[in-house]
N, CA, C and O atoms as a GROMACS GRO file, in nm:
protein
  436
    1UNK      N    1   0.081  -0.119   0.000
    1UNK     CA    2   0.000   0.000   0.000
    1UNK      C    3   0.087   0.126   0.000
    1UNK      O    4   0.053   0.227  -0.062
    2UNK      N    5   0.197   0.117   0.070
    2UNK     CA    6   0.299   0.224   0.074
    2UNK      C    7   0.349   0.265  -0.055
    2UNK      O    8   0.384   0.380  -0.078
    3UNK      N    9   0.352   0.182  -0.128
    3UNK     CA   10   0.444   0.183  -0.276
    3UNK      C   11   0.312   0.262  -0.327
    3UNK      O   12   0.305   0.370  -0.385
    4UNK      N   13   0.210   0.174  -0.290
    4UNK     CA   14   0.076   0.293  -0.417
    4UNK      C   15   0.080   0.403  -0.382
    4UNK      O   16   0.082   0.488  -0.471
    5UNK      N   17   0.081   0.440  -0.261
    5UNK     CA   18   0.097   0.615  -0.208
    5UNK      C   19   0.154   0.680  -0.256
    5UNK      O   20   0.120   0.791  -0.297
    6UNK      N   21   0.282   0.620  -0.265
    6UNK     CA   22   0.394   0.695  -0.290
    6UNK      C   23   0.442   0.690  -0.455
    6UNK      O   24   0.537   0.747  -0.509
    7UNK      N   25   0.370   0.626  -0.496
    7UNK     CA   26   0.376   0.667  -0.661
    7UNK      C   27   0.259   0.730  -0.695
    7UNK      O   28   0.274   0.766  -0.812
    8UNK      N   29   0.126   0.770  -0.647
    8UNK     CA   30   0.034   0.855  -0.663
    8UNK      C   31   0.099   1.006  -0.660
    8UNK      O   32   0.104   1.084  -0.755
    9UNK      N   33   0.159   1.033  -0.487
    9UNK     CA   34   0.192   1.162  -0.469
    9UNK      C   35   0.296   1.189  -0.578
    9UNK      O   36   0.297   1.301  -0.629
   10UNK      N   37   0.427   1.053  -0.637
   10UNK     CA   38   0.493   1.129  -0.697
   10UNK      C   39   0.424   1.174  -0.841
   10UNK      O   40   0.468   1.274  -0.897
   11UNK      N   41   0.318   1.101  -0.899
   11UNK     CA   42   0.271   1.126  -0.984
   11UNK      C   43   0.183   1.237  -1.000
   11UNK      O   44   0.155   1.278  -1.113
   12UNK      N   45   0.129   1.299  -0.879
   12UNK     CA   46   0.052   1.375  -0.858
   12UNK      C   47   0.148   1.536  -0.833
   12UNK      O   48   0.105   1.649  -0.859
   13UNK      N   49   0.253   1.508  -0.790
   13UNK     CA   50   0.394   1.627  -0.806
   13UNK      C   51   0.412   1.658  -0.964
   13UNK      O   52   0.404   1.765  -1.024
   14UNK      N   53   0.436   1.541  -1.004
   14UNK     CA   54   0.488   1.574  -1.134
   14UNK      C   55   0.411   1.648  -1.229
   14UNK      O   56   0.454   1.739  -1.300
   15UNK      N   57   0.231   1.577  -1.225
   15UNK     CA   58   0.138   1.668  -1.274
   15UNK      C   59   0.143   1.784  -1.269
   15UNK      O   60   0.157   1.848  -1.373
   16UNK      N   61   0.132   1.854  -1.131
   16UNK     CA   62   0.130   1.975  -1.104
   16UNK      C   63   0.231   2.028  -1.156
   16UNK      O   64   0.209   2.126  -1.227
   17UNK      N   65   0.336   1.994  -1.143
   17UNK     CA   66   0.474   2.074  -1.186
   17UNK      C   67   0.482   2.081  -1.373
   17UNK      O   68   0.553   2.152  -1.444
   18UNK      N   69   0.398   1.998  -1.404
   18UNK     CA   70   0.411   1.964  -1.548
   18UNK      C   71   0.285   2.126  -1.592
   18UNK      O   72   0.304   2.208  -1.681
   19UNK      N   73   0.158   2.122  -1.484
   19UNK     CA   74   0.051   2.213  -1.566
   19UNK      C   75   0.115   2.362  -1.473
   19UNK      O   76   0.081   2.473  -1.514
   20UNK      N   77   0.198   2.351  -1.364
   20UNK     CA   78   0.266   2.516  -1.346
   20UNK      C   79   0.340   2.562  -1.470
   20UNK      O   80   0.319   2.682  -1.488
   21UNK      N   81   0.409   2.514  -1.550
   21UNK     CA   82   0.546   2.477  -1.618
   21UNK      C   83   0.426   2.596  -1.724
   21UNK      O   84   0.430   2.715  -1.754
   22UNK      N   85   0.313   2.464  -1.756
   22UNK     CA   86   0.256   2.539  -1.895
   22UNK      C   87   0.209   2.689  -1.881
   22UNK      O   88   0.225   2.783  -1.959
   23UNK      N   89   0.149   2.684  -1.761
   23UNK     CA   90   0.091   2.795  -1.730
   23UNK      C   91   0.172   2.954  -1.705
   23UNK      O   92   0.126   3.067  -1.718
   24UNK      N   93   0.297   2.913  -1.666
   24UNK     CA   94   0.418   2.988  -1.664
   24UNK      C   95   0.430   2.980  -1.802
   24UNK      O   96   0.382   3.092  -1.823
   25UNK      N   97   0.456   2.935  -1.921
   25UNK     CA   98   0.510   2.942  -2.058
   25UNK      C   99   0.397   3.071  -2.125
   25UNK      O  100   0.437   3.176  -2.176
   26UNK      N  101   0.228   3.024  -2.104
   26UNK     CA  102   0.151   3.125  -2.123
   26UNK      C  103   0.171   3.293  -2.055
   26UNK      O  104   0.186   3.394  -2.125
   27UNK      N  105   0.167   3.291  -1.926
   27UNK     CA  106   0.202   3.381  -1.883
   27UNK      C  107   0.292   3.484  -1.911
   27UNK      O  108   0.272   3.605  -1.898
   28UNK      N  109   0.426   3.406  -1.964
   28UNK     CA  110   0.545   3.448  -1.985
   28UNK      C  111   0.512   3.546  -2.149
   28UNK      O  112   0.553   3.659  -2.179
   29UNK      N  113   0.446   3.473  -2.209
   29UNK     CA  114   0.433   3.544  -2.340
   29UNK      C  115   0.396   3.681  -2.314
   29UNK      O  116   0.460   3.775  -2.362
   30UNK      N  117   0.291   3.696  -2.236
   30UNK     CA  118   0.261   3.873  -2.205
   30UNK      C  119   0.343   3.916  -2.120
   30UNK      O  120   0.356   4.038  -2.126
   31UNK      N  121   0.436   3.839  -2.003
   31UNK     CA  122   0.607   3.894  -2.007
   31UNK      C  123   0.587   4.009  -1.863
   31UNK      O  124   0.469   4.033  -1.838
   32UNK      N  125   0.630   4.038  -1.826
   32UNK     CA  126   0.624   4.119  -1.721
   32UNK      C  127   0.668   4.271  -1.799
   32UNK      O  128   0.647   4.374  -1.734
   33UNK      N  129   0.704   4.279  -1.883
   33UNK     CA  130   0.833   4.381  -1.961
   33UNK      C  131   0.700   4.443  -2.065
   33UNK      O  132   0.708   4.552  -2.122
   34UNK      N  133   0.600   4.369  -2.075
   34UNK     CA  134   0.544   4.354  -2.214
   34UNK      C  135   0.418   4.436  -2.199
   34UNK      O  136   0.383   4.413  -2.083
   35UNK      N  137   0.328   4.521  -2.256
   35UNK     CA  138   0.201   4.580  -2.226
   35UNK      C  139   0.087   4.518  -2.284
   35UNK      O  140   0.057   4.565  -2.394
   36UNK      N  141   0.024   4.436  -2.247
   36UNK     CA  142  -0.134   4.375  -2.317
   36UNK      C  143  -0.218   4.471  -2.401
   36UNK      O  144  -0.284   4.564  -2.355
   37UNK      N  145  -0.209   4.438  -2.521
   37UNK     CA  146  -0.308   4.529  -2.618
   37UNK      C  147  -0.461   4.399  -2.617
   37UNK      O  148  -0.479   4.277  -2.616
   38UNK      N  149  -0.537   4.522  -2.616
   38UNK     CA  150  -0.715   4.418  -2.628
   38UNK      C  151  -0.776   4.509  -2.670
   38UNK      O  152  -0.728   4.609  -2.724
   39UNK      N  153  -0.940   4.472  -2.642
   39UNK     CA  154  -1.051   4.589  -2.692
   39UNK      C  155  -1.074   4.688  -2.594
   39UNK      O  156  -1.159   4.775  -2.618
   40UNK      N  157  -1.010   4.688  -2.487
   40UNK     CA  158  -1.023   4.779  -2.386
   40UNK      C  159  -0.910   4.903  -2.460
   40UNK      O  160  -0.950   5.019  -2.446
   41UNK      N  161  -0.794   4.890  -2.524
   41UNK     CA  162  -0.723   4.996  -2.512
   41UNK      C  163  -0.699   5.030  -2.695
   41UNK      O  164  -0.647   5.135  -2.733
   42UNK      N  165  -0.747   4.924  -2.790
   42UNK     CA  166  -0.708   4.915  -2.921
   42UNK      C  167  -0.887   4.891  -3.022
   42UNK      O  168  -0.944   4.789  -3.059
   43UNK      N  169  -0.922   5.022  -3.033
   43UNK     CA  170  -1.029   5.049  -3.097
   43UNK      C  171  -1.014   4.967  -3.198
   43UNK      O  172  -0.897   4.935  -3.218
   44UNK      N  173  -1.109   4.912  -3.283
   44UNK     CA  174  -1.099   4.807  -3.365
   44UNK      C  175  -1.071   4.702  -3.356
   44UNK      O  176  -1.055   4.648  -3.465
   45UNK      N  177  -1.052   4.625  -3.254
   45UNK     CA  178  -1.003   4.501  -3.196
   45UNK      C  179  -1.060   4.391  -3.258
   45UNK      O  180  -1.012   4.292  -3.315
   46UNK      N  181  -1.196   4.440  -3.230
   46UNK     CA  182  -1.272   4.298  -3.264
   46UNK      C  183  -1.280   4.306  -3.453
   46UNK      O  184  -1.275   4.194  -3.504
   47UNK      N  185  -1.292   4.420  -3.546
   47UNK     CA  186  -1.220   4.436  -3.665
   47UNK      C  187  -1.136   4.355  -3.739
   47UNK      O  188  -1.149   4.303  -3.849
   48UNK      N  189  -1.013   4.354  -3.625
   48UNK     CA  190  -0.903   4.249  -3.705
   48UNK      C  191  -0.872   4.126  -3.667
   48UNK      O  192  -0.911   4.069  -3.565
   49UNK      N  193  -0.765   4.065  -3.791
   49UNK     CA  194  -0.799   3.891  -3.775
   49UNK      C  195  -0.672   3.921  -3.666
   49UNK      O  196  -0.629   4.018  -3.604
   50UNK      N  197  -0.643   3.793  -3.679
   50UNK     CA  198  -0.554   3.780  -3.527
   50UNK      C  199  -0.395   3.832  -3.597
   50UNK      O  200  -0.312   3.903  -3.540
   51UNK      N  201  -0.388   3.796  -3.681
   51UNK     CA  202  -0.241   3.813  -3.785
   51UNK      C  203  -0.239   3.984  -3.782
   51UNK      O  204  -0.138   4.052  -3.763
   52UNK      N  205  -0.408   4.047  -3.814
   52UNK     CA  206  -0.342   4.215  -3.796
   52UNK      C  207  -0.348   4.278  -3.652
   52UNK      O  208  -0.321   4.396  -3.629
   53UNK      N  209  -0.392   4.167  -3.541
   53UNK     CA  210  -0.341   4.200  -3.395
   53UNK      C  211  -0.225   4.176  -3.357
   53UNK      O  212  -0.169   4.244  -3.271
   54UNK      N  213  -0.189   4.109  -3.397
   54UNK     CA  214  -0.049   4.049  -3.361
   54UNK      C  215   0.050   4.187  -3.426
   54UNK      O  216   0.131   4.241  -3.350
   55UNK      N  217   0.034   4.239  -3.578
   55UNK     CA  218   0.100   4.305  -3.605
   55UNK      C  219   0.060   4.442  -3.540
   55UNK      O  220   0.142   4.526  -3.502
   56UNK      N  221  -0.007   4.448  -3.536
   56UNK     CA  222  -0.065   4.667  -3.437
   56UNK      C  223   0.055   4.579  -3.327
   56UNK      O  224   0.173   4.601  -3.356
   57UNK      N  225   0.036   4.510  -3.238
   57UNK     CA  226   0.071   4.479  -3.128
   57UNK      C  227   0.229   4.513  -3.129
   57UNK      O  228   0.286   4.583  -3.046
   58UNK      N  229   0.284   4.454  -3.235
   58UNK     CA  230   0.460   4.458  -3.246
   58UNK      C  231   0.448   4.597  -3.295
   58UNK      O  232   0.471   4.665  -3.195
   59UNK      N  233   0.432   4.648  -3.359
   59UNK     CA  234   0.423   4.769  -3.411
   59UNK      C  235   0.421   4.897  -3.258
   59UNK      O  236   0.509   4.978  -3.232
   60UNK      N  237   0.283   4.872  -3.176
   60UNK     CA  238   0.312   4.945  -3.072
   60UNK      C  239   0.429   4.885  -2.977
   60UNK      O  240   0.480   4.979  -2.915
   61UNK      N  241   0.466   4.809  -2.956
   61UNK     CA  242   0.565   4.738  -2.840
   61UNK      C  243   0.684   4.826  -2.908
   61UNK      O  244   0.750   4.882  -2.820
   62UNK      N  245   0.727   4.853  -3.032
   62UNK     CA  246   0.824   4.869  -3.109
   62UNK      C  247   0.869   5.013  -3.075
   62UNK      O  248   0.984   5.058  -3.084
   63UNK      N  249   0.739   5.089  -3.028
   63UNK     CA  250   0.770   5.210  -2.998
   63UNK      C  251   0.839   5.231  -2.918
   63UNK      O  252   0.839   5.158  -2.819
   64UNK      N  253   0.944   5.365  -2.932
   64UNK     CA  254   1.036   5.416  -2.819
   64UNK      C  255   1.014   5.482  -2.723
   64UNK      O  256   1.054   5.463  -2.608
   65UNK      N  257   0.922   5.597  -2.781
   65UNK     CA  258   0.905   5.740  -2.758
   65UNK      C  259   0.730   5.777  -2.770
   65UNK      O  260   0.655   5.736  -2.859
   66UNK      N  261   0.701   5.849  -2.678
   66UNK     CA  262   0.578   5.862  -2.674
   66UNK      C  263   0.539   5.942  -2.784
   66UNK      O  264   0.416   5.952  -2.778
   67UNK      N  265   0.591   6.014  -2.896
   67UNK     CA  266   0.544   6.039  -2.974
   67UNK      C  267   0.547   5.962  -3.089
   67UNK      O  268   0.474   5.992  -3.184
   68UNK      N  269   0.631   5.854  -3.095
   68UNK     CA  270   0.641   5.709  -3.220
   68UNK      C  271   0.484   5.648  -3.152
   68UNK      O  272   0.394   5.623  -3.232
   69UNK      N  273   0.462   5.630  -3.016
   69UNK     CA  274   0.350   5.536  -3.045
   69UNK      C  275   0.206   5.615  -3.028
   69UNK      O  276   0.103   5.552  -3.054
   70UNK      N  277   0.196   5.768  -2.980
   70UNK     CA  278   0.055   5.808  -3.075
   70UNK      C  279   0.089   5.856  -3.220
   70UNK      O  280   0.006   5.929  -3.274
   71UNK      N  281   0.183   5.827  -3.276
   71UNK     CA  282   0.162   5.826  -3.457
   71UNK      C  283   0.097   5.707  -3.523
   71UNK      O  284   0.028   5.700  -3.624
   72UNK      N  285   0.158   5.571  -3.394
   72UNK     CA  286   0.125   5.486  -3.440
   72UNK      C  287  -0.003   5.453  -3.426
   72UNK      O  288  -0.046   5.363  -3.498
   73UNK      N  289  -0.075   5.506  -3.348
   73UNK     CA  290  -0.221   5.471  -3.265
   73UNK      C  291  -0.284   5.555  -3.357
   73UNK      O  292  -0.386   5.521  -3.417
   74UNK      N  293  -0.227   5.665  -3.371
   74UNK     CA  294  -0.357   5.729  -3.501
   74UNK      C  295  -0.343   5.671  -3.601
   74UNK      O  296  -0.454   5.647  -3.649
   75UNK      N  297  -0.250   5.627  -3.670
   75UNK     CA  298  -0.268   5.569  -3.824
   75UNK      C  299  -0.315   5.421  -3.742
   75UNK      O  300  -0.388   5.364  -3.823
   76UNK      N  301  -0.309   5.369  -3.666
   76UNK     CA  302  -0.438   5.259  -3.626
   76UNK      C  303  -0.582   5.315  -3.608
   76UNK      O  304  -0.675   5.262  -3.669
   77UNK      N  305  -0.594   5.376  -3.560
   77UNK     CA  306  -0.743   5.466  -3.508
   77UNK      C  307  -0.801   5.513  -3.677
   77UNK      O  308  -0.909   5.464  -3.713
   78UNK      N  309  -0.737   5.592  -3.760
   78UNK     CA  310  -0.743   5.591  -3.854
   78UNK      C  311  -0.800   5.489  -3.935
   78UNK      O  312  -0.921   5.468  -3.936
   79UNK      N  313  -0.710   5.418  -4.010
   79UNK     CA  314  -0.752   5.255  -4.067
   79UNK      C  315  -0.871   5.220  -3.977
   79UNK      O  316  -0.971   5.245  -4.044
   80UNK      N  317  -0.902   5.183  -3.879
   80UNK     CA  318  -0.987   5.125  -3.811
   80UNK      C  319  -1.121   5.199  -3.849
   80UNK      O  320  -1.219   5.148  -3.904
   81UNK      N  321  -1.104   5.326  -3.810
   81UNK     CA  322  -1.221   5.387  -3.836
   81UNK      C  323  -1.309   5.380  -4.003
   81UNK      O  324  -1.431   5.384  -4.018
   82UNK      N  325  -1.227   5.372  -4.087
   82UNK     CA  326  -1.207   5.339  -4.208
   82UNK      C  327  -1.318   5.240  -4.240
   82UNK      O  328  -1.430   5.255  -4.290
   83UNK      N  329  -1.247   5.124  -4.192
   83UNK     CA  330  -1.286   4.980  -4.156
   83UNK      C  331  -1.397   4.956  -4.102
   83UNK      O  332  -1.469   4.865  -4.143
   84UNK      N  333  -1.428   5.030  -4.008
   84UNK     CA  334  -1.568   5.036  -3.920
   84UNK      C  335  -1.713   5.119  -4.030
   84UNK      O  336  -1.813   5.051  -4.054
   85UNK      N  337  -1.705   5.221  -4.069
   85UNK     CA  338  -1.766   5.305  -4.182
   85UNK      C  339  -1.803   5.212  -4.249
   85UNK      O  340  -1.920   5.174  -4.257
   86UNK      N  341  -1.668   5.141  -4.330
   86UNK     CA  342  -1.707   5.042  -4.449
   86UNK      C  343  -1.825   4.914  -4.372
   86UNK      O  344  -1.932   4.870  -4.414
   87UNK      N  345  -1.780   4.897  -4.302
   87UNK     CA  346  -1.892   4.754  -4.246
   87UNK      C  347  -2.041   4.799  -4.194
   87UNK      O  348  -2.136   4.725  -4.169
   88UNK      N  349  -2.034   4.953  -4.185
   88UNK     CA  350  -2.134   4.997  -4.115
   88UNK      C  351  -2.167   4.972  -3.960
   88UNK      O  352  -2.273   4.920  -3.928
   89UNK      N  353  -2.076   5.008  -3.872
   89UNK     CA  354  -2.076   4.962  -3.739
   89UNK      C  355  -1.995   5.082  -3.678
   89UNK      O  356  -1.894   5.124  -3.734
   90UNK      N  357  -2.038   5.130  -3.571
   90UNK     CA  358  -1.968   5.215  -3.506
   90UNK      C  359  -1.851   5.150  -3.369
   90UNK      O  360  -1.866   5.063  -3.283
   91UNK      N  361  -1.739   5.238  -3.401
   91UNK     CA  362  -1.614   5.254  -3.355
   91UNK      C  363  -1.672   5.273  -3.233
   91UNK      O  364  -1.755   5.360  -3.208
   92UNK      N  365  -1.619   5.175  -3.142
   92UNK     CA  366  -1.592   5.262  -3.000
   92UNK      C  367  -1.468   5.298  -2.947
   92UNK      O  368  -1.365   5.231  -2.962
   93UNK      N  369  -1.477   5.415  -2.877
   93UNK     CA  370  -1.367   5.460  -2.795
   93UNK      C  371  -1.311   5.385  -2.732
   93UNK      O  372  -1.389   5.314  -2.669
   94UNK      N  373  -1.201   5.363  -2.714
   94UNK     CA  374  -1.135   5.285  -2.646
   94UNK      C  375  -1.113   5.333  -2.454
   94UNK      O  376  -1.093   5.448  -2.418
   95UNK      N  377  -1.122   5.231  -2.374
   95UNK     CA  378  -1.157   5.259  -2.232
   95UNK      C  379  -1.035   5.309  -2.205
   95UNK      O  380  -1.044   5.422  -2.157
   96UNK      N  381  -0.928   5.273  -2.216
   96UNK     CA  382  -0.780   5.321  -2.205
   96UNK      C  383  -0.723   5.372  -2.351
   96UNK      O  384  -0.757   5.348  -2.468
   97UNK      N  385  -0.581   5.484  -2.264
   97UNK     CA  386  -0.504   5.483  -2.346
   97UNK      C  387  -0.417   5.383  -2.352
   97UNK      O  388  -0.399   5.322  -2.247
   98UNK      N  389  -0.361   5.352  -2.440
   98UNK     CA  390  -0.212   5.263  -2.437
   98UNK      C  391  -0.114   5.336  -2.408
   98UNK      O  392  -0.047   5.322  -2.307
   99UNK      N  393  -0.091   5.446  -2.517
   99UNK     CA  394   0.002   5.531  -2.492
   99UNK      C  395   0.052   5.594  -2.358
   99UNK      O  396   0.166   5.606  -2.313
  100UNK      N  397  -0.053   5.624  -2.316
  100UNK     CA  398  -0.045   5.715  -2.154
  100UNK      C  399   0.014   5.540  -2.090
  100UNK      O  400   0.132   5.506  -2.082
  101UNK      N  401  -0.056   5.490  -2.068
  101UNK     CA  402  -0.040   5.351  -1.972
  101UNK      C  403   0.088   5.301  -2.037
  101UNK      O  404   0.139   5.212  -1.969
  102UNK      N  405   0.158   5.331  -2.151
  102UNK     CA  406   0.303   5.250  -2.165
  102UNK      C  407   0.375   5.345  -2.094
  102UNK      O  408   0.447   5.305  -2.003
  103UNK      N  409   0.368   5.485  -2.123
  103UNK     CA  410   0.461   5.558  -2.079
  103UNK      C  411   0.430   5.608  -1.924
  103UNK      O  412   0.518   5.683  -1.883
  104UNK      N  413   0.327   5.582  -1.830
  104UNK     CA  414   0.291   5.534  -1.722
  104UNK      C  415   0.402   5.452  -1.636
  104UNK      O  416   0.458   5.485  -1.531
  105UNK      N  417   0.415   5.337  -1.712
  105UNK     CA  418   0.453   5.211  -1.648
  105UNK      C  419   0.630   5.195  -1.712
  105UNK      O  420   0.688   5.087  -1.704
  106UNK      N  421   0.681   5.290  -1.759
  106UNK     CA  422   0.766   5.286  -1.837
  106UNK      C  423   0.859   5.228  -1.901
  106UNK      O  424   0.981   5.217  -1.886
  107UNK      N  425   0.730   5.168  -2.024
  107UNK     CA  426   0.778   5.074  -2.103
  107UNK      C  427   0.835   5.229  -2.239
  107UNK      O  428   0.935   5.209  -2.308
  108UNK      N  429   0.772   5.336  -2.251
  108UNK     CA  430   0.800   5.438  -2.320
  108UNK      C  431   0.889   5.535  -2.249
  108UNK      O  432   0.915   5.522  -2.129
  109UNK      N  433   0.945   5.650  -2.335
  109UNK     CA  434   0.983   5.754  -2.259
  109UNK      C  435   0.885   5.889  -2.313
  109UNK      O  436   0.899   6.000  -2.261
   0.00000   0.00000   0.00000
């Protein structure tokens, strides 16, 4: 009976350590360093496929300077709005800035 115990718990360690592991790998992608873009801060969100989130996303991360990333947010806000007109659906404002909140937290200068 001892032997079953004791290969449960180790099996039951290893699990856990196996689904922390993943959950840390997810985590890690938005990075401590890194600022989360969504529909809360990136008007048009729900607009684009995942390939043109991914790219706004590198595009703002890429920024240096708080004036590189509201150039970049208007020629997003821009296009988007564009985009929104054409489908017939109204744009919402976005709940946050990004900009203010990168250079907030100072991922910008």
């Amino acid at each position: 009976m001892k032997s079953t115990t004791y290969s449960l718990t180790r099996k039951t360690l290893i699990l856990a350590g196996l689904i922390a592991a993943t959950l840390g790998a997810v985590t890690a992608e938005a990075g401590p360093g890194r600022y989360r873009f969504n529909q809360d801060n990136a008007p048009g969100w729900t607009l684009m496929a995942p390939a043109e989130r991914s790219e706004f996303q590198t595009k703002m991360r890429s920024a240096k300077t708080y004036g590189d990333c509201k150039a970049t947010q208007a020629e997003h806000h821009m296009a988007m709005e564009a985009r929104a007109k054409e489908k017939g659906v109204t744009l919402l404002a976005p709940r946050n800035n990004a900009c203010d909140q990168m250079k907030a937290r100072g991922f910008i200068k």
